[in-house]
N, C-alpha and C positions, 0 to 999 in steps of 0.2 A: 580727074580734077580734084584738089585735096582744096578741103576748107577746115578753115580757124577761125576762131569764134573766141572775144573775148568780152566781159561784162564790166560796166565801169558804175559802179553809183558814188553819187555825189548831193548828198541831201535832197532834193527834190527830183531831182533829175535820175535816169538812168540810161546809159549810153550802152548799144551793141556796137562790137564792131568788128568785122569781117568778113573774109574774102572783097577787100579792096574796097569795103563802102561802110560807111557810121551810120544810125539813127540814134538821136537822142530823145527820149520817152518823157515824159511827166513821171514820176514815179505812183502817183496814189490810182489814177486815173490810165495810162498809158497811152496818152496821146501824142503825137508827134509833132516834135519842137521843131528838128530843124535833123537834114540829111545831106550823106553827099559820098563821094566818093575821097577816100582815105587809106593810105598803110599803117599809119598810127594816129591814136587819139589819148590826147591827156589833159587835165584840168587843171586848174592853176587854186591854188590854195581857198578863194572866192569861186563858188560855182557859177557864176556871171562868166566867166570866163575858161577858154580852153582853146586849145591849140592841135591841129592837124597837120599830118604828113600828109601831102598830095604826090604821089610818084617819089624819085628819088631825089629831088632837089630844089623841092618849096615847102615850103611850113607857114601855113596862115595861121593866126589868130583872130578869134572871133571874142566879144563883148555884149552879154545879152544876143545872141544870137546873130549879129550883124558883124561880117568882117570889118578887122580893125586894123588889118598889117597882112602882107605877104613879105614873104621876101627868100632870096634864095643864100644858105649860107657860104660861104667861101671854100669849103671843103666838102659839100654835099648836106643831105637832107638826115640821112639814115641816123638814127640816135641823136636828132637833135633835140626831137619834142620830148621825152625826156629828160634830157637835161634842162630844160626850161623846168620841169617840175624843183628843182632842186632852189632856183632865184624864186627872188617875188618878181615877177613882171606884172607890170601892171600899165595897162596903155592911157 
């Protein structure tokens, strides 16, 4: 079984994520904000917000920690939460 393991910080917050699941930490403290099951995670320019792959063809967005949008893209999931890094989305 091979795992991947990547580290995201974003001001207060800091996100693990891998082999197929996130937790996001408090940073100063390390307590846990909010988890779940992921292929990708990335944050949106405001750390209030940030956006998940789930499998290969849904991307949620979450707002303060509460989902704000699912949705499935028209040509698949894989590199899309990234590319949202690139827009301001903002819900």
């Amino acid at each position: 079984m091979s795992m991947a393991c990547d580290l995201f910080c974003r001001g207060r917050f800091v996100v693990v994520c891998g082999d197929g699941e996130y937790i996001v930490y408090t940073a100063m403290a390390l307590r846990n904000k909010s988890f779940g099951q992921a292929q990708e995670f990335v944050w949106s320019h405001d750390s209030s917000q940030y956006a998940i792959r789930e499998g290969s063809s849904t991307v949620q967005i979450f707002k303060n920690f509460k989902e704000q949008k699912s949705f499935k893209p028209d040509f698949g999931a894989e590199g899309q939460c990234r590319s949202l890094l690139r827009q301001d989305w903002v819900i």
